[in-house]
HTML snippet that shows the backbone in 3Dmol.js (N, CA, C, O; Angstrom):
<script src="https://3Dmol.org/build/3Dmol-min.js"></script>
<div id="view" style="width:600px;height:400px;position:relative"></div>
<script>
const pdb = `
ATOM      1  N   UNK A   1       3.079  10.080  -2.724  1.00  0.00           N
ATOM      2  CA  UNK A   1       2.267   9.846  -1.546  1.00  0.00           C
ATOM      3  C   UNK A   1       1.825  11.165  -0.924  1.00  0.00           C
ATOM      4  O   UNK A   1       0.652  11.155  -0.550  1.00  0.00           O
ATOM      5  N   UNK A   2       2.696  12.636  -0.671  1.00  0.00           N
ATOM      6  CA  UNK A   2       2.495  13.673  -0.401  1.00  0.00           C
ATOM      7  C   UNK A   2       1.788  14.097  -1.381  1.00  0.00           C
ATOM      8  O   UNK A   2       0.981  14.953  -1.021  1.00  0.00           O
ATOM      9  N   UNK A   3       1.763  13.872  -2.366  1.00  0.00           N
ATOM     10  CA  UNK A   3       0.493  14.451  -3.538  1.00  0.00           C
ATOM     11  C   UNK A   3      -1.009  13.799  -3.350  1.00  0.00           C
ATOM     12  O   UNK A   3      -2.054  14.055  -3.948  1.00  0.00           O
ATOM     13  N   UNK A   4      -0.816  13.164  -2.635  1.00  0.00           N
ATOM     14  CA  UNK A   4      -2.507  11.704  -2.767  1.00  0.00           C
ATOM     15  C   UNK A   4      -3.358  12.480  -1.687  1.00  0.00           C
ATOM     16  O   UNK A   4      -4.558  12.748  -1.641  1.00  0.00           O
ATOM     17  N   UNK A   5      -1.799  12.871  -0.427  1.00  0.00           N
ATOM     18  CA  UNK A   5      -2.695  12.999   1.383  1.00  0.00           C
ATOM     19  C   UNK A   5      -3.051  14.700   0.323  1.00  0.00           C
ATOM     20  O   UNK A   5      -4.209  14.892  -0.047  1.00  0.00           O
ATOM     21  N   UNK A   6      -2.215  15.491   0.055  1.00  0.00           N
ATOM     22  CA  UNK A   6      -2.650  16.959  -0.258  1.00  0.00           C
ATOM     23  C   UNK A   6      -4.205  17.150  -0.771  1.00  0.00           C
ATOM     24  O   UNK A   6      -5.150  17.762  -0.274  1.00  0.00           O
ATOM     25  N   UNK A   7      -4.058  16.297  -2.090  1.00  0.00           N
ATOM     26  CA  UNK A   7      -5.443  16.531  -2.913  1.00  0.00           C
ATOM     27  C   UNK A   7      -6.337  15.501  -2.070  1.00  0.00           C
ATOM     28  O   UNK A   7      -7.411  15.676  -2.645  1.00  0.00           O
ATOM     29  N   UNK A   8      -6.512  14.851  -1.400  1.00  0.00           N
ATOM     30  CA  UNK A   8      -7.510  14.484   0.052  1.00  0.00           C
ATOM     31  C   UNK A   8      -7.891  15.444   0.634  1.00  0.00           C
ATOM     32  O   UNK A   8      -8.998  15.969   0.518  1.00  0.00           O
ATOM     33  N   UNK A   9      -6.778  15.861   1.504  1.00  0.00           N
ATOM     34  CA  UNK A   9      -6.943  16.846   2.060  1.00  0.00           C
ATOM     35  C   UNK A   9      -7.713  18.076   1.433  1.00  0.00           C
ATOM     36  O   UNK A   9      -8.681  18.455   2.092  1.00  0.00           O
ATOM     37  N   UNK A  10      -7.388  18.881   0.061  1.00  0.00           N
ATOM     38  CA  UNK A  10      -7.671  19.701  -0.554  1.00  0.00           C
ATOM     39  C   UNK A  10      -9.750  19.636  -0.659  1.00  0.00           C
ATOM     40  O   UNK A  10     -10.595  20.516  -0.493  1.00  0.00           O
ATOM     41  N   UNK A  11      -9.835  18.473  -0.931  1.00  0.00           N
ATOM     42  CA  UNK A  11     -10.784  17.636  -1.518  1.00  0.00           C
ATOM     43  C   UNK A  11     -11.995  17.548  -0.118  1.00  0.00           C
ATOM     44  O   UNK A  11     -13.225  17.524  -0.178  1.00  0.00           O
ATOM     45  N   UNK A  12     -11.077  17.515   1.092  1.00  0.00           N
ATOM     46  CA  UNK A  12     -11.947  17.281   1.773  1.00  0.00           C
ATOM     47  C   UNK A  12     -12.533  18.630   2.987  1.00  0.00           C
ATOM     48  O   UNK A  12     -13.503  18.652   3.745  1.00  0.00           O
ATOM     49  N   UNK A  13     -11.443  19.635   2.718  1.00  0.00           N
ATOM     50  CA  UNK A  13     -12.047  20.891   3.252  1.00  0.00           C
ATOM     51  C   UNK A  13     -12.199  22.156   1.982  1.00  0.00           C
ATOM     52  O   UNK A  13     -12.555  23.325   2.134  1.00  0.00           O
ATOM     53  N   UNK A  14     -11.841  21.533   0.874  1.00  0.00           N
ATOM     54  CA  UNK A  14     -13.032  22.314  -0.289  1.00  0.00           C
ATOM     55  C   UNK A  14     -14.349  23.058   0.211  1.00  0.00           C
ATOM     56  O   UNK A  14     -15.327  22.394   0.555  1.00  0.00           O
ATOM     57  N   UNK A  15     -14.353  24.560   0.248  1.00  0.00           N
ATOM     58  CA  UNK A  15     -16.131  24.997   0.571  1.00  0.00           C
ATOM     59  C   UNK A  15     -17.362  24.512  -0.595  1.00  0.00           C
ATOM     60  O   UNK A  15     -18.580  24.403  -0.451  1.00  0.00           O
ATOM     61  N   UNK A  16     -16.298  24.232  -2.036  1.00  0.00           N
ATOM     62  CA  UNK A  16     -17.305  24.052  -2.749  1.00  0.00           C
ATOM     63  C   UNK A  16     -17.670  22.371  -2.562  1.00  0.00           C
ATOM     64  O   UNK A  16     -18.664  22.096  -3.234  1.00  0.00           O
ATOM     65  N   UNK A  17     -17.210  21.383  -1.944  1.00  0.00           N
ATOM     66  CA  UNK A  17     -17.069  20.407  -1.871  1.00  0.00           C
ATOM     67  C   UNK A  17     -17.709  19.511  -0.630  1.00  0.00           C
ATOM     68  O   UNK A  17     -17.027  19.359   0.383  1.00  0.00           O
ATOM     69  N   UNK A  18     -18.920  18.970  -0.716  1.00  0.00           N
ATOM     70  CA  UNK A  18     -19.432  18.631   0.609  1.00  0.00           C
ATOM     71  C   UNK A  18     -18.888  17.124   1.285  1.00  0.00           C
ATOM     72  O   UNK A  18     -19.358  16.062   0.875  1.00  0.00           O
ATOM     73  N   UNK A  19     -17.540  17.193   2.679  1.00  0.00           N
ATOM     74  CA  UNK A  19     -17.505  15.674   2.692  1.00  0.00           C
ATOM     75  C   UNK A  19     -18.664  14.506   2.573  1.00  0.00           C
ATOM     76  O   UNK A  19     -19.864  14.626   2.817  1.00  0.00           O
ATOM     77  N   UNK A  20     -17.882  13.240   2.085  1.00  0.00           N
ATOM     78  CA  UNK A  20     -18.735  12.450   2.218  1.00  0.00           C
ATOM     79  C   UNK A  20     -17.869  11.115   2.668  1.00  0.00           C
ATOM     80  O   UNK A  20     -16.873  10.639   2.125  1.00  0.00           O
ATOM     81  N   UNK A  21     -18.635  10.639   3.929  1.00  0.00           N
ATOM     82  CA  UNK A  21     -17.807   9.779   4.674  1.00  0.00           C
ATOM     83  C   UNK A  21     -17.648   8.271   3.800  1.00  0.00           C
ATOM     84  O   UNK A  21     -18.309   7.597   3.010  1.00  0.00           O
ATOM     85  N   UNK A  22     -16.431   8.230   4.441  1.00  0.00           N
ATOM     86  CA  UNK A  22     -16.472   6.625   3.967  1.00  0.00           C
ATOM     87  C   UNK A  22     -16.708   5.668   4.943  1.00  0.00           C
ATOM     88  O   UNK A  22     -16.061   5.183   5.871  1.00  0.00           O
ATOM     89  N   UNK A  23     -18.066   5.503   4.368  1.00  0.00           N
ATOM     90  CA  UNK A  23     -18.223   4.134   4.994  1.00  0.00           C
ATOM     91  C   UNK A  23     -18.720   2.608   5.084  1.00  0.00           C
ATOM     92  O   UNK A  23     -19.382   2.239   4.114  1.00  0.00           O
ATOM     93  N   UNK A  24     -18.515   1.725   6.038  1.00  0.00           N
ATOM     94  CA  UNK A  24     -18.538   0.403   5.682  1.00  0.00           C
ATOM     95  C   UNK A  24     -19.300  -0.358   6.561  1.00  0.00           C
ATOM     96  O   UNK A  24     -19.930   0.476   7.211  1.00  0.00           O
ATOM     97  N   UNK A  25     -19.617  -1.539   6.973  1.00  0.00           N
ATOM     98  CA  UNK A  25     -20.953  -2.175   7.646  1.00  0.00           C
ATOM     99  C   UNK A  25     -20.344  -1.559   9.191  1.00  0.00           C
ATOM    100  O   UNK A  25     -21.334  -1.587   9.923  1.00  0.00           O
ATOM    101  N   UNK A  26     -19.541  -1.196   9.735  1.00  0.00           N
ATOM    102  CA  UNK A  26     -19.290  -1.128  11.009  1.00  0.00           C
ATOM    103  C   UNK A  26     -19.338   0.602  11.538  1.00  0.00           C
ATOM    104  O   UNK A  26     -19.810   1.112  12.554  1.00  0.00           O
ATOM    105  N   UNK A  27     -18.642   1.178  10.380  1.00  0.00           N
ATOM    106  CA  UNK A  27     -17.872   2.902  11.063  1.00  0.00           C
ATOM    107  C   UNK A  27     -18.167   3.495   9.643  1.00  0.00           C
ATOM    108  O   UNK A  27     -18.377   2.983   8.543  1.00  0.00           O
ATOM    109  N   UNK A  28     -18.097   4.792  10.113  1.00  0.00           N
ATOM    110  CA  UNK A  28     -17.943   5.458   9.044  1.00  0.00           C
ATOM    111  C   UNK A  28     -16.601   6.378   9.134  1.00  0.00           C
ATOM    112  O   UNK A  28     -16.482   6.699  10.317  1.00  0.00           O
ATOM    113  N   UNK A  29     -15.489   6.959   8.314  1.00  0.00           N
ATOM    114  CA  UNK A  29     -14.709   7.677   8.329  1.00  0.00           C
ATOM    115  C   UNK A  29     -13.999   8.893   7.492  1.00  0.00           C
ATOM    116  O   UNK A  29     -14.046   8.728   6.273  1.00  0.00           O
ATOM    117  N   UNK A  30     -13.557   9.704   7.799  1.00  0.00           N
ATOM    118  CA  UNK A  30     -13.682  10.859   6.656  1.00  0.00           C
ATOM    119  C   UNK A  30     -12.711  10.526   5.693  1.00  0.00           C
ATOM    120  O   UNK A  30     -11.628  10.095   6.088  1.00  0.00           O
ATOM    121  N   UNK A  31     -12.836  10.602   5.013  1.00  0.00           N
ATOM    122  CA  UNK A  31     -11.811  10.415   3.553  1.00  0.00           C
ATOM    123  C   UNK A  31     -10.440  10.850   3.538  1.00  0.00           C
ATOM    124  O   UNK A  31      -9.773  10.110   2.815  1.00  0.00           O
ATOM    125  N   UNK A  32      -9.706  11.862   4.117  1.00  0.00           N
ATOM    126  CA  UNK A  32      -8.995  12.307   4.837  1.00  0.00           C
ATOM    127  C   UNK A  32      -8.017  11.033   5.744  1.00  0.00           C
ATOM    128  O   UNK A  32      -6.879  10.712   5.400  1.00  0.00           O
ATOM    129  N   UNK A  33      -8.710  10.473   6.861  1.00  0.00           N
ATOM    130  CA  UNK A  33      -8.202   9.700   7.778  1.00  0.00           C
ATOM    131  C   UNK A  33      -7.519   8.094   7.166  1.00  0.00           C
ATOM    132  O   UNK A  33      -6.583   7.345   7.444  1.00  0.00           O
ATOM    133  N   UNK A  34      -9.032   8.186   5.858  1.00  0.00           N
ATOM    134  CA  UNK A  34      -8.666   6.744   5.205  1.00  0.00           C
ATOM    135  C   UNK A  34      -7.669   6.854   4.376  1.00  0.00           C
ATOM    136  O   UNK A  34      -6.830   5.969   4.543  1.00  0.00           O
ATOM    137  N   UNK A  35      -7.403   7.703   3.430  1.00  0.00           N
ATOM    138  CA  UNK A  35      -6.305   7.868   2.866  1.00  0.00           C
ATOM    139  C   UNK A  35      -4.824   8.160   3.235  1.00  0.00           C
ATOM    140  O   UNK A  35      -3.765   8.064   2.614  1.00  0.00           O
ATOM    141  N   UNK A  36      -5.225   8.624   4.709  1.00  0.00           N
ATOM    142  CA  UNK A  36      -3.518   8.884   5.338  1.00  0.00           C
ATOM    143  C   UNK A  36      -3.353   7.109   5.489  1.00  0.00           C
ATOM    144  O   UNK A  36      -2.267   6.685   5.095  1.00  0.00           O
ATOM    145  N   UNK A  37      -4.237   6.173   5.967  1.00  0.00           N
ATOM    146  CA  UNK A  37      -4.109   4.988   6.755  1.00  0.00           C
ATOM    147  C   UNK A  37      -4.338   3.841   5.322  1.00  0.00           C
ATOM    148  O   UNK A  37      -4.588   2.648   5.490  1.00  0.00           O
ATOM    149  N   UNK A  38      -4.183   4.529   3.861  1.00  0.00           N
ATOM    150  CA  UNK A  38      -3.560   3.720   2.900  1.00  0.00           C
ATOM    151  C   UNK A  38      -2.486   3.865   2.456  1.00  0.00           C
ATOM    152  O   UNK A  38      -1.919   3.173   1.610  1.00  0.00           O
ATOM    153  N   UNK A  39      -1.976   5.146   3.211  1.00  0.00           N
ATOM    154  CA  UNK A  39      -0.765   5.293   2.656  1.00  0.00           C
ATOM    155  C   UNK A  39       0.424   4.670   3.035  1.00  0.00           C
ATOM    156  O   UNK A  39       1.330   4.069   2.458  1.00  0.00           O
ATOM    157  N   UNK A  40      -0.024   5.196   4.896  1.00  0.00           N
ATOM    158  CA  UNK A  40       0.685   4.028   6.285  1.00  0.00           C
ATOM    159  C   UNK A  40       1.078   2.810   5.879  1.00  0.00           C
ATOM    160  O   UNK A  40       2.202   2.312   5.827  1.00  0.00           O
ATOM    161  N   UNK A  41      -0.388   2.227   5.491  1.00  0.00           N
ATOM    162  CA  UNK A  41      -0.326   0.563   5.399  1.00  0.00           C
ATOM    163  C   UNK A  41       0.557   0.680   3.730  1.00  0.00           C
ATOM    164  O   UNK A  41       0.765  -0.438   3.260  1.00  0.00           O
ATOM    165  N   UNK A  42       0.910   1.497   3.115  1.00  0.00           N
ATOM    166  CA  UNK A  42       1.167   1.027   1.570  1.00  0.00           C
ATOM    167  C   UNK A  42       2.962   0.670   1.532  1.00  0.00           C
ATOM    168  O   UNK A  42       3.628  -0.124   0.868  1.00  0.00           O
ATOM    169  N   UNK A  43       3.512   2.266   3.195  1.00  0.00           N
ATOM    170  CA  UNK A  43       4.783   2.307   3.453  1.00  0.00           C
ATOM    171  C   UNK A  43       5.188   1.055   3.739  1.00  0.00           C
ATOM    172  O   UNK A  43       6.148   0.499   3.206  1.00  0.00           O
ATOM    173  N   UNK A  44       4.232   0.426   4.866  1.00  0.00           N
ATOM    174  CA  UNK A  44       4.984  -0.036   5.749  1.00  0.00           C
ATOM    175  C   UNK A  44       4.548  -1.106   5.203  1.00  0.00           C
ATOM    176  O   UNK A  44       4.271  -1.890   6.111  1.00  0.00           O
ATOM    177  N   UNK A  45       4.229  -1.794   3.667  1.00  0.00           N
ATOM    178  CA  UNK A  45       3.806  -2.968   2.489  1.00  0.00           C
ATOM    179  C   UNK A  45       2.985  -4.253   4.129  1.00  0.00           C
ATOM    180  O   UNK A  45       3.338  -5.178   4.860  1.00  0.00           O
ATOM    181  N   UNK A  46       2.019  -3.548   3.901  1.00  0.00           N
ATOM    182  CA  UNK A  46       1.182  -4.151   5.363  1.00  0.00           C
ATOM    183  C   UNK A  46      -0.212  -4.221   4.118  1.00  0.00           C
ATOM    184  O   UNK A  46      -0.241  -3.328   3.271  1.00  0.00           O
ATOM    185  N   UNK A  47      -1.340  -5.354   4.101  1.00  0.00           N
ATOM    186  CA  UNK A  47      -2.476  -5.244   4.075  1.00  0.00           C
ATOM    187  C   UNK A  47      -3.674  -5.656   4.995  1.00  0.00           C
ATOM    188  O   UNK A  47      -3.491  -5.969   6.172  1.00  0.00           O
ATOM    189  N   UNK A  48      -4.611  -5.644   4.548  1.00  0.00           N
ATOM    190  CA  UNK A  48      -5.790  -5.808   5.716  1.00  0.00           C
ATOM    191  C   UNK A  48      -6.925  -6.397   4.883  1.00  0.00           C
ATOM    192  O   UNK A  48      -7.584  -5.883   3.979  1.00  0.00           O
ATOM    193  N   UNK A  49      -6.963  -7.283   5.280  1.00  0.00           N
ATOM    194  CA  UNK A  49      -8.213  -7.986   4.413  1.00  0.00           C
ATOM    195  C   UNK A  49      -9.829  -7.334   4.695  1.00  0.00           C
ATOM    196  O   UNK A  49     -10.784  -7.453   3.927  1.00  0.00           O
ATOM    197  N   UNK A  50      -9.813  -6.493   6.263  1.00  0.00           N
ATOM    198  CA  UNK A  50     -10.915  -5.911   6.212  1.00  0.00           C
ATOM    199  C   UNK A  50     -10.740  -5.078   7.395  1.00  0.00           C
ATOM    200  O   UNK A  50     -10.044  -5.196   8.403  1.00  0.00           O
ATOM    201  N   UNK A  51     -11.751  -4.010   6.896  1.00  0.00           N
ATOM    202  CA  UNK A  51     -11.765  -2.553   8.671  1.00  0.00           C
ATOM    203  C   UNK A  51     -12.588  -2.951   9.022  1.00  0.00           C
ATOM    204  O   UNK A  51     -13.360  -2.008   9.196  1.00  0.00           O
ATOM    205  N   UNK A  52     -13.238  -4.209   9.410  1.00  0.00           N
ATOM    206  CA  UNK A  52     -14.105  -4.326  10.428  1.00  0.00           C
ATOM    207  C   UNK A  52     -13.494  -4.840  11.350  1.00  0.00           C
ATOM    208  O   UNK A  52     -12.284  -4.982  11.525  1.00  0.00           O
ATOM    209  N   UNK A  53     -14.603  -5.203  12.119  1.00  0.00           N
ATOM    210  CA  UNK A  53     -14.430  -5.725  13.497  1.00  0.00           C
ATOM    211  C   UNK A  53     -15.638  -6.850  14.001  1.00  0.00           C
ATOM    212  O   UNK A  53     -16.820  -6.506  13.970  1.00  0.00           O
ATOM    213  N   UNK A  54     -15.195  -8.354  14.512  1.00  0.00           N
ATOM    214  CA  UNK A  54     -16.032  -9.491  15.042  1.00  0.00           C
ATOM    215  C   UNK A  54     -16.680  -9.390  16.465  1.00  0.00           C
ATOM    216  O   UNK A  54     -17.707  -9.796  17.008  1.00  0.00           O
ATOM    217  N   UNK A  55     -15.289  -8.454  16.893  1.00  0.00           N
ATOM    218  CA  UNK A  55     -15.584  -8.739  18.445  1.00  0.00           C
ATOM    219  C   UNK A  55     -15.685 -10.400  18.531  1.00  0.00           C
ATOM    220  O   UNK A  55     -16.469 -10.729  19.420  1.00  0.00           O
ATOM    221  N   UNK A  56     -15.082 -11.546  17.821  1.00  0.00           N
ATOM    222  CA  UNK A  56     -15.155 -12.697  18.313  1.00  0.00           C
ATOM    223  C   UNK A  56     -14.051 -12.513  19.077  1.00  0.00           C
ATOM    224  O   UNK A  56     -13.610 -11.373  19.224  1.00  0.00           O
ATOM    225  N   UNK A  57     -13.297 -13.870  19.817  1.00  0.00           N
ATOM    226  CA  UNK A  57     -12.261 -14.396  20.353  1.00  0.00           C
ATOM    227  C   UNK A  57     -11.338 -14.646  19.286  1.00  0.00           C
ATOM    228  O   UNK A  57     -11.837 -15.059  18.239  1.00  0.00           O
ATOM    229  N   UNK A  58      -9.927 -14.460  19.336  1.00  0.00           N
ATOM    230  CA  UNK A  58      -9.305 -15.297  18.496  1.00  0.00           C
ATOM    231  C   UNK A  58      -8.164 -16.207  19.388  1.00  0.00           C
ATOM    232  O   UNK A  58      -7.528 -15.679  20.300  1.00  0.00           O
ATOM    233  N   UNK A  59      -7.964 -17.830  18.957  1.00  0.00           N
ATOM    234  CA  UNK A  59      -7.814 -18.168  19.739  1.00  0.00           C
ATOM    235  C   UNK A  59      -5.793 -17.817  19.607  1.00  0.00           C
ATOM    236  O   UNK A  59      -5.800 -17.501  18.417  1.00  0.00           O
ATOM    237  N   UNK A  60      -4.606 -17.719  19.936  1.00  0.00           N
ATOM    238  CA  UNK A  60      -3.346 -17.200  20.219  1.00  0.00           C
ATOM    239  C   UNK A  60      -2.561 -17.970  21.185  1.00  0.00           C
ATOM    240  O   UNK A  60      -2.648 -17.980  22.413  1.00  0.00           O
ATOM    241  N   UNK A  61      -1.535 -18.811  20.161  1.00  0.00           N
ATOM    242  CA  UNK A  61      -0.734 -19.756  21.224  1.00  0.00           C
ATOM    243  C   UNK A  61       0.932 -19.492  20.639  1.00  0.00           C
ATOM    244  O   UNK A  61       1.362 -18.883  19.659  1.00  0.00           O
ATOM    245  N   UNK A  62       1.483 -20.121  21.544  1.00  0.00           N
ATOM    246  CA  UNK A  62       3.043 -19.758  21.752  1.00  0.00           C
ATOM    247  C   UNK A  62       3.607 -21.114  21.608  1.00  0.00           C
ATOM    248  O   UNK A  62       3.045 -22.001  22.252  1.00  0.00           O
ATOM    249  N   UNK A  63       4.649 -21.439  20.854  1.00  0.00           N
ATOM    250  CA  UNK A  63       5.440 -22.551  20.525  1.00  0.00           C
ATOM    251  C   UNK A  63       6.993 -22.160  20.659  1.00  0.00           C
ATOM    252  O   UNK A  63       7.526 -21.203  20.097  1.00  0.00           O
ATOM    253  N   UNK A  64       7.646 -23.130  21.554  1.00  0.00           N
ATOM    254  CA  UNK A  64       9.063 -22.657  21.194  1.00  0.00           C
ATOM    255  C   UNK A  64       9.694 -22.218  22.615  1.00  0.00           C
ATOM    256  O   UNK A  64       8.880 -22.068  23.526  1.00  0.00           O
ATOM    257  N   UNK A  65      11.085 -21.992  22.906  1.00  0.00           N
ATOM    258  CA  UNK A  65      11.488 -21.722  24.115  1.00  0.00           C
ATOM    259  C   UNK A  65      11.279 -20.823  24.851  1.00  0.00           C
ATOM    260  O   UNK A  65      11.531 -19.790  24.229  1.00  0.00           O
ATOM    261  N   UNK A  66      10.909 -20.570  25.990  1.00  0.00           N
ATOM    262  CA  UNK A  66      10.001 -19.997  27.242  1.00  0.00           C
ATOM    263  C   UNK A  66       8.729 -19.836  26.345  1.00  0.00           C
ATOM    264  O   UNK A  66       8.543 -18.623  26.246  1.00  0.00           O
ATOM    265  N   UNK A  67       7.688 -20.576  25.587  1.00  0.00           N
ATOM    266  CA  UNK A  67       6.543 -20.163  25.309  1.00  0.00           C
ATOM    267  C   UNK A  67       5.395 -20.390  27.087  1.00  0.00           C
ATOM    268  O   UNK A  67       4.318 -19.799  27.003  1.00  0.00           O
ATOM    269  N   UNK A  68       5.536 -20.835  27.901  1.00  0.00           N
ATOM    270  CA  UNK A  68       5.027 -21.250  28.878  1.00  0.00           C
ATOM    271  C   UNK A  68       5.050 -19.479  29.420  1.00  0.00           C
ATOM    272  O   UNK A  68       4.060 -19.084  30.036  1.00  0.00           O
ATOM    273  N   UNK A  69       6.559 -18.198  29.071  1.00  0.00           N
ATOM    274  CA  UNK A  69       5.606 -17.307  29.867  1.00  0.00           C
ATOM    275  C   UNK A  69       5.170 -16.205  28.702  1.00  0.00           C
ATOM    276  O   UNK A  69       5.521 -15.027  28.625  1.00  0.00           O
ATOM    277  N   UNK A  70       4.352 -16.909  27.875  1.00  0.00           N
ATOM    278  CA  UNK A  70       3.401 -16.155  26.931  1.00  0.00           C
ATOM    279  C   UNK A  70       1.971 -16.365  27.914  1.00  0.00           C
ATOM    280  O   UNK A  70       1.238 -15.389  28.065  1.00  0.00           O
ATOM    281  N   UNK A  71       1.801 -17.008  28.233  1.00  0.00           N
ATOM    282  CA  UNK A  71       0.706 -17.019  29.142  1.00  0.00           C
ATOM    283  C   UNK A  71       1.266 -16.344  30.550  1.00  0.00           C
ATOM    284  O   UNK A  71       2.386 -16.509  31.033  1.00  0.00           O
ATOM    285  N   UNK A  72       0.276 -15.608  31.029  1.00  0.00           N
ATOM    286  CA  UNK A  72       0.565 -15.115  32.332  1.00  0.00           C
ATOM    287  C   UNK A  72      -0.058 -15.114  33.406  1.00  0.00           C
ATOM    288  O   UNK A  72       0.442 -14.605  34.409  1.00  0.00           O
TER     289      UNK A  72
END
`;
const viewer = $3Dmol.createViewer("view");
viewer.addModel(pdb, "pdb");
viewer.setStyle({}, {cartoon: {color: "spectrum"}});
viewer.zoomTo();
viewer.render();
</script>
């Protein structure tokens, strides 16, 4: 994992090497940032079905004893 962030890193302040962002319908991000935040998610066996964002509502309810002070 310290070998992946290095040669990122290496890769991404290279003079001979011009970044090129990664990006997707929402953000763009440096290659650098995305690869520390696959590594994060790889530790901590977390995935993400997507880096975007809806900005919808999602709707979030509470079942179970004191769920009444999940609402506040």
């Amino acid at each position: 994992q310290e070998r992946k962030l290095r040669d990122t890193y290496e890769e991404s302040f290279s003079k001979t090497n011009k970044i090129s962002m990664e990006k997707s319908l929402y953000s763009e991000s440096e290659p650098l940032a995305v690869k520390a935040i696959e590594l994060i998610n790889e530790m901590a066996m977390v995935g993400w079905g997507s880096g975007g964002h809806s900005a919808s509502y999602v709707p979030v309810f509470a079942i179970g004893v004191d769920a009444q002070l999940f609402f506040w």
